[in-house]
Residue frames relative to the residue before (quaternion, step in Angstrom):
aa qw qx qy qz dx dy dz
X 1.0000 0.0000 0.0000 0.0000 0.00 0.00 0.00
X 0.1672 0.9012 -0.3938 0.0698 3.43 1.05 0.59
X 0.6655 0.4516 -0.3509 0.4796 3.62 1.77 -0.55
X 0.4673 0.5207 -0.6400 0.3176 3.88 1.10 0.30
X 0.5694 0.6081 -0.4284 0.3499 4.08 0.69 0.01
X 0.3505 -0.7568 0.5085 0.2144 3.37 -0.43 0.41
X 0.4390 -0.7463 0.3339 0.3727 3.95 -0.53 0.45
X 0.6135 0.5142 -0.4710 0.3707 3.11 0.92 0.68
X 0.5485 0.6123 -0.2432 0.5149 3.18 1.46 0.26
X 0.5177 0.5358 -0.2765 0.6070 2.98 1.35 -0.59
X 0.5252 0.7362 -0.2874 0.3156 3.43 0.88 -1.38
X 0.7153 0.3639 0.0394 0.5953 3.08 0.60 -2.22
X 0.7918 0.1940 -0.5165 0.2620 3.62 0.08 0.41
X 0.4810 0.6163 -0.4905 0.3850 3.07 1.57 -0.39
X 0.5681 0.1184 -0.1437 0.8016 4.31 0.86 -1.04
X 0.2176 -0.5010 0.8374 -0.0208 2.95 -1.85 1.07
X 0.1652 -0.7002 0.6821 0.1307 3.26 -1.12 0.92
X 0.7889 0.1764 -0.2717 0.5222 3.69 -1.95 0.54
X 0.4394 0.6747 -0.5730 0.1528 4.00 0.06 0.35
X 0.4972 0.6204 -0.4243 0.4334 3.51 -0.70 1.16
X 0.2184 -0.8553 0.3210 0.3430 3.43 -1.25 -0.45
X 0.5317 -0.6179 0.3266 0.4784 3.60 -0.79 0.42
X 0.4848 -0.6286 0.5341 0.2907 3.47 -1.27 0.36
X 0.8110 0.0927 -0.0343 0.5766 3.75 -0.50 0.62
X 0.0401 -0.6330 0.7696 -0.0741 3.90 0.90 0.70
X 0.5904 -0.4845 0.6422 0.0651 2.17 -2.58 1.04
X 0.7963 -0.1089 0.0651 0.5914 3.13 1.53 -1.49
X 0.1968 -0.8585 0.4730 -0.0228 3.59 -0.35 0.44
X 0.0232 0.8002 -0.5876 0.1178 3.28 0.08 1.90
X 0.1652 -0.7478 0.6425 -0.0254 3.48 -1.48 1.30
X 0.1449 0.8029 -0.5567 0.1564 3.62 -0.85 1.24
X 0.1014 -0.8229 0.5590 0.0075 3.38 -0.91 1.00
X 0.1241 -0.7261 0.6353 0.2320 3.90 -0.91 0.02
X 0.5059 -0.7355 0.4229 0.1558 3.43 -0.63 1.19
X 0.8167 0.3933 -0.3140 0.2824 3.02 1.05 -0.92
X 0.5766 0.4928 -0.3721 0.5350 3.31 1.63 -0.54
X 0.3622 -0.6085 0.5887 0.3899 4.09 0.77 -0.97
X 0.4557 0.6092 -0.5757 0.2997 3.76 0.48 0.77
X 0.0975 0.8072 -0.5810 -0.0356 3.54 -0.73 1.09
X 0.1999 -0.8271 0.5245 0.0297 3.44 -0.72 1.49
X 0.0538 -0.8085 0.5844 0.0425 3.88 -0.55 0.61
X 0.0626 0.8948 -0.4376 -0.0622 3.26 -0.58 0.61
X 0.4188 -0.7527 0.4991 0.0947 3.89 -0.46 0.77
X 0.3387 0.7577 -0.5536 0.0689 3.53 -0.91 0.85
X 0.5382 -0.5191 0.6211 0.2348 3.74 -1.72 0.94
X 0.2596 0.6045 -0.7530 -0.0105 3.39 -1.46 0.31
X 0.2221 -0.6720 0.7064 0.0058 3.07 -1.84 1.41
X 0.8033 -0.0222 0.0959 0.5874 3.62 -0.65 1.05
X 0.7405 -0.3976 0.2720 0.4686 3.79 0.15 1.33
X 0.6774 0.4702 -0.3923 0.4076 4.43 0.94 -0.42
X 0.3219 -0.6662 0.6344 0.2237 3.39 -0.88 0.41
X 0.2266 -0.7655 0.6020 0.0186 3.45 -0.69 1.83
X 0.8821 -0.1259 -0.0182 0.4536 3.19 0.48 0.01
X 0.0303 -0.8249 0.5641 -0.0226 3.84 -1.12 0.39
X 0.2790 -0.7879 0.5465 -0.0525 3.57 -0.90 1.67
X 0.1271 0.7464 -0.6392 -0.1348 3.90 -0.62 -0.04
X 0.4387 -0.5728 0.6842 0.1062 2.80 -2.28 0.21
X 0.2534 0.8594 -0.4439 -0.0140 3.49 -0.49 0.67
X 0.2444 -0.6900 0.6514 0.1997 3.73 -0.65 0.46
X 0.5298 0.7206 -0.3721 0.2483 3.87 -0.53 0.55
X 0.4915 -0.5818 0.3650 0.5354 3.76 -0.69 -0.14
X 0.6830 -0.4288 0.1283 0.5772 3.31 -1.34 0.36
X 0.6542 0.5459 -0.4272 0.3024 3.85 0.33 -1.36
X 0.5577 0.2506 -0.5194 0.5970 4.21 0.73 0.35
X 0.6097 0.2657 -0.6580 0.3532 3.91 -0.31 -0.12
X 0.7396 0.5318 -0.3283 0.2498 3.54 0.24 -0.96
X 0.5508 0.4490 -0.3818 0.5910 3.83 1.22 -0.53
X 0.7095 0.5444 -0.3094 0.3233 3.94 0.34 -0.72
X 0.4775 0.7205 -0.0583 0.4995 2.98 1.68 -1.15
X 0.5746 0.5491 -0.1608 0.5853 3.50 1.07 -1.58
X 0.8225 0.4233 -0.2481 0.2877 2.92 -0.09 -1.88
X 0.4713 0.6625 -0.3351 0.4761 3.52 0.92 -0.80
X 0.7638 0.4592 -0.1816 0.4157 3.29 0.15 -1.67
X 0.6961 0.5374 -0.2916 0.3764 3.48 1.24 -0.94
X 0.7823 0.4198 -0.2412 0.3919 3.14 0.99 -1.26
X 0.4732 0.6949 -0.4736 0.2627 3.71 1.11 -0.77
X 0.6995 0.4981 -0.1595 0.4869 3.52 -1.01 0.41
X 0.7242 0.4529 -0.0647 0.5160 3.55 0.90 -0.93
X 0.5563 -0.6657 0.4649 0.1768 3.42 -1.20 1.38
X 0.4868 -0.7093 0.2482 0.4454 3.58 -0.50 0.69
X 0.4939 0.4424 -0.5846 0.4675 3.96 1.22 -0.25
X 0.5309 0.4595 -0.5691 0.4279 4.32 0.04 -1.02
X 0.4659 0.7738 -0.3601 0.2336 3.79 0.08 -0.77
X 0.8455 0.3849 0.0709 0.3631 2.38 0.45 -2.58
X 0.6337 0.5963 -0.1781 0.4595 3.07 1.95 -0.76
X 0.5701 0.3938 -0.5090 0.5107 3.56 1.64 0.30
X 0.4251 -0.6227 0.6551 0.0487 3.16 -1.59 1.73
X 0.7238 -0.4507 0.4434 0.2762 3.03 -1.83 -0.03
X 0.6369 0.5632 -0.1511 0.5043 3.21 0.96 -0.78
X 0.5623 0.5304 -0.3099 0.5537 3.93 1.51 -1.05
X 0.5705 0.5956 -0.3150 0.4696 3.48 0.96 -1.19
X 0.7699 0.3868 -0.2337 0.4506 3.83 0.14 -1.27
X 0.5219 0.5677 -0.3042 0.5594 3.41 1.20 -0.98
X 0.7987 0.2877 -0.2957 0.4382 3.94 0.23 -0.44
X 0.6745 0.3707 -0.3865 0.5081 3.31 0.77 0.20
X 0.5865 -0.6386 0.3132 0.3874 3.44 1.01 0.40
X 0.7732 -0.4283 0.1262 0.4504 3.45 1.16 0.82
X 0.1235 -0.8354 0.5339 0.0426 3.76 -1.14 0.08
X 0.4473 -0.7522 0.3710 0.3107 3.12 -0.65 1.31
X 0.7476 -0.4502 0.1716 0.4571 4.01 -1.37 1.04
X 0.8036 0.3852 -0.2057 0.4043 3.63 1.02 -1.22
X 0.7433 0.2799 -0.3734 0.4794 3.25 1.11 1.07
X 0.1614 0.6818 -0.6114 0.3677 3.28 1.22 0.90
X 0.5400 0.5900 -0.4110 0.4375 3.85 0.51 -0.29
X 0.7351 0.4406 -0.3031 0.4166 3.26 0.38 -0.82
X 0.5941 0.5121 -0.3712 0.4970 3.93 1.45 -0.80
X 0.6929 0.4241 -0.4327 0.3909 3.83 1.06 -0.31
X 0.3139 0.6857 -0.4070 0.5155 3.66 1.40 -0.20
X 0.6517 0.5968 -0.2733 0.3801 3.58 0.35 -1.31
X 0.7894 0.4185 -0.1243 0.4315 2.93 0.78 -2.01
X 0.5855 0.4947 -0.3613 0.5309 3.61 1.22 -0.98
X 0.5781 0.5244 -0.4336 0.4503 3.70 0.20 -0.43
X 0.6921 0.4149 -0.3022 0.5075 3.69 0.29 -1.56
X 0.7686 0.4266 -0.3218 0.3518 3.94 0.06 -0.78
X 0.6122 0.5415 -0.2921 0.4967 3.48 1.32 -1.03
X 0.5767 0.6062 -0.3315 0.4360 3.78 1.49 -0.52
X 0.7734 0.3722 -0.1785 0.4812 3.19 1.42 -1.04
X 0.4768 0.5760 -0.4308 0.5053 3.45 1.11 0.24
X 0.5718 0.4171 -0.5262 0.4714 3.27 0.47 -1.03
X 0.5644 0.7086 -0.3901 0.1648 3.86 0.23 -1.83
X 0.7697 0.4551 -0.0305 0.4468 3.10 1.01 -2.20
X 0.6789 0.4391 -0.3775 0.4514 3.48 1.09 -0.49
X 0.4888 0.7095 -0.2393 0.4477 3.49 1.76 -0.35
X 0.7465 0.1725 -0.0942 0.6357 3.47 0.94 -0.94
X 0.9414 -0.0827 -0.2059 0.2539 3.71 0.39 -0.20
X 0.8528 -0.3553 0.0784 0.3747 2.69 1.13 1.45
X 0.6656 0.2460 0.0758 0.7005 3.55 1.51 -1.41
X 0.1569 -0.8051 0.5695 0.0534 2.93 -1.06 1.78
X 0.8666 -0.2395 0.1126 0.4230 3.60 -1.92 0.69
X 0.5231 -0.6352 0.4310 0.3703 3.89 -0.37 1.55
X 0.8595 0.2254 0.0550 0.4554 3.53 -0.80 -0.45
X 0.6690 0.4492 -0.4648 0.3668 3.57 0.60 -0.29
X 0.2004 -0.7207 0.6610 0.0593 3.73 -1.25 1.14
X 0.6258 -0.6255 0.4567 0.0922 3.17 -0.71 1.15
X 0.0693 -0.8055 0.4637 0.3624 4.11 -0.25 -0.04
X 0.4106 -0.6481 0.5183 0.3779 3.34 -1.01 0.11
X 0.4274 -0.7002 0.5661 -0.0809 2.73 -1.13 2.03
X 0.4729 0.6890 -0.4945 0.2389 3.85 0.53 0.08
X 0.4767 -0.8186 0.3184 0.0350 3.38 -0.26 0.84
């Protein structure tokens, strides 16, 4: 089923962009879904409230390198609320979409990017992302 992918997906998994990790992250968000076995980690700098830079780790099919990949690409550059404001759905939308049974993998994306910024906030002030609940990753 290779044409439900769009080529910009394809794009990003064939070259993932930002893969790796930062050294001394600022923050460092780690999420997995148990039932598929995608685990997405993701790594980010912030200088003065901007996120200079941002790295993941994934283990998944191509559509989590490729939504993770995005996400990176989306947030660099970008104050941590602009950040917060890239959804799951912005993610699929930039890669030109995703077929229904991997829309999962663009919320992975998003849990990854927020769990990055919790860690970030709980790092500098103590109190971590209002409302955001971690999942439970136990395998």
């Amino acid at each position: 089923m290779p044409e439900a992918y769009s080529n910009k997906v394809m794009e990003h998994f064939k070259n993932p962009r930002n893969v790796g990790e930062l050294e001394n992250p600022d923050g460092t968000g780690h999420v997995g879904n148990p039932v598929c076995g995608d685990i997405m980690e993701m790594y980010i700098k912030v200088k003065d409230n901007v996120i200079t830079d941002a790295k993941f780790k994934t283990f998944g099919c191509g559509a989590a390198i490729a939504t993770s990949s995005m996400a990176t690409e989306l947030i660099k550059g970008k104050t941590i609320e602009e950040a917060l404001s890239v959804t799951n759905k912005a993610v699929a939308e930039a890669l030109g979409g995703l077929p229904p049974v991997k829309m999962h993998c663009s919320v992975l994306a998003e849990d990854a990017l927020k769990s990055a910024i919790d860690d970030y906030l709980k790092k500098t002030t103590g109190k971590g992302l209002p409302g955001f609940k971690p999942h439970d990753h136990t395998h």
